[in-house]
C-alpha positions, -999 to +999 in steps of 0.1 A: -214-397-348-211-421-321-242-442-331-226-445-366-192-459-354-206-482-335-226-498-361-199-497-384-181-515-356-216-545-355-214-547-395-172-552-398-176-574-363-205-596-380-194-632-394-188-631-429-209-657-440-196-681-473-214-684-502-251-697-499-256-734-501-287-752-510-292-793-510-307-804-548-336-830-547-334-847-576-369-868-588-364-896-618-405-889-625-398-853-631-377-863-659-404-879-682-429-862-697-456-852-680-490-873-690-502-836-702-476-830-717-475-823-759-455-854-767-471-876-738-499-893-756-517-890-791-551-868-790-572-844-805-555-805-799-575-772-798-593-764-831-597-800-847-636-809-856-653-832-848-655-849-881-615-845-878-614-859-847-636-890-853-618-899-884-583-893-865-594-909-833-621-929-839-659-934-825-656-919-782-665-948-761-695-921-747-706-887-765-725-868-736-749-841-745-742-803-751-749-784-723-747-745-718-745-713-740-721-716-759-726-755-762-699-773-746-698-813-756-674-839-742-667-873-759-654-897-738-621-920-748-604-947-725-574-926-720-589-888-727-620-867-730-622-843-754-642-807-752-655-792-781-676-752-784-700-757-811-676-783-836-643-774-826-622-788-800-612-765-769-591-788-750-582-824-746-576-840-705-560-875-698-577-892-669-560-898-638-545-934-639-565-948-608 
């Protein structure tokens, strides 16, 4: 019984601390639209064909050879590659800006 008063005592004793407080970092960049991001930059999305996307997007500036099972291709663009399975496209990546 004694233990329990005298914590009682240590918890109604303790500082009563305010409510918590945290300092907000605020970063203009994160404010645009990420280079990934949807709206960022016109490109080929998942599922186009190739004949889509050459018609849409033009002649890549270098079309590397298929590689692996199931064959992967990547056409190179001055601002993007694009990855295709088979004809379709599985993704599109921006290059870094240097």
């Amino acid at each position: 019984m004694r233990k329990g008063l005298l914590f009682l005592a240590a918890v109604l004793a303790a500082p009563v601390a305010g409510p918590a407080q945290a300092d907000v970092l605020l970063i203009d960049a994160i404010a645009e639209a990420p280079a990934n991001a949807p709206g960022a930059l016109p490109r080929p999305t998942r599922g186009m064909t190739m004949n889509k996307v050459r018609a849409e997007f033009g002649e890549p500036t270098k079309a590397n050879p298929w590689v692996g099972d199931p064959p992967i291709t990547r056409w190179d663009y001055p601002k993007y590659s694009v990855f295709f399975e088979h004809q379709y496209v599985l993704d599109t990546v921006i290059h870094r800006a240097p």
